[in-house]
N, C-alpha and C positions, 0 to 999 in steps of 0.2 A: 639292923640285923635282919636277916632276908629268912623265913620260915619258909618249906619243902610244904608241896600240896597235901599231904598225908599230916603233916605237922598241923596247918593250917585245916584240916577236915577234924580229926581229934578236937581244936578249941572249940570249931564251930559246934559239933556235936555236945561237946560239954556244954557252951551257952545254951544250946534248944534243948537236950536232951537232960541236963545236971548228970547224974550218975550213973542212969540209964544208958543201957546199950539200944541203937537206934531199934532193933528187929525188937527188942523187949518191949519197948514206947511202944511200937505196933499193934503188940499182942496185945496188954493192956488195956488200949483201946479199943480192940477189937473184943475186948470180953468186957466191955461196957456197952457197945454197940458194935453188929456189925457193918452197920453202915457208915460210919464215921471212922469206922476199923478200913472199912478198906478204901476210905480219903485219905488216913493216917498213912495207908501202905504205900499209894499214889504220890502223896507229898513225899515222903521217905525215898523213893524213886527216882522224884525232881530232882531232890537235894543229889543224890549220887552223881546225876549225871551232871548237872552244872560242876558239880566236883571237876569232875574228870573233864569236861567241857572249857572250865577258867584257868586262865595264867596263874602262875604263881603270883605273881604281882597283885594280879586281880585278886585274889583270894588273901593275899597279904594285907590288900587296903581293906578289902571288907570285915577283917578278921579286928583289924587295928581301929576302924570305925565305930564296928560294935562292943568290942570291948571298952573304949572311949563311953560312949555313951552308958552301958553298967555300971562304970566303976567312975 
């Protein structure tokens, strides 16, 4: 069963983020430090663009990998 990039970014975020919304995670840690706050914003960034950057596919294996591995 083949999951849509949007589909596949929601799990993703749920593994790294649990219940958090990714901009929340941010803050967060940016009211713990701001320096690590604004790696936390940089990595948050990453992740977007690789989003929008990988295949479905690609993003289907990686989704199906990690969750293999949690669970």
């Amino acid at each position: 069963m083949a999951i849509s990039k949007t589909e596949a970014k929601h799990l993703l975020e749920r593994l790294i983020f649990d219940s958090d919304r990714p901009q929340d995670w941010v803050q967060d840690v940016w009211g713990l430090s701001p320096t690590v706050g604004e790696s936390a914003a940089k990595l948050l960034e990453v992740f977007e663009a690789l989003i929008e950057c990988c295949s479905e596919e690609q993003l289907e294996n990686l989704v199906q990998a990690y969750y293999q591995e949690r669970f």
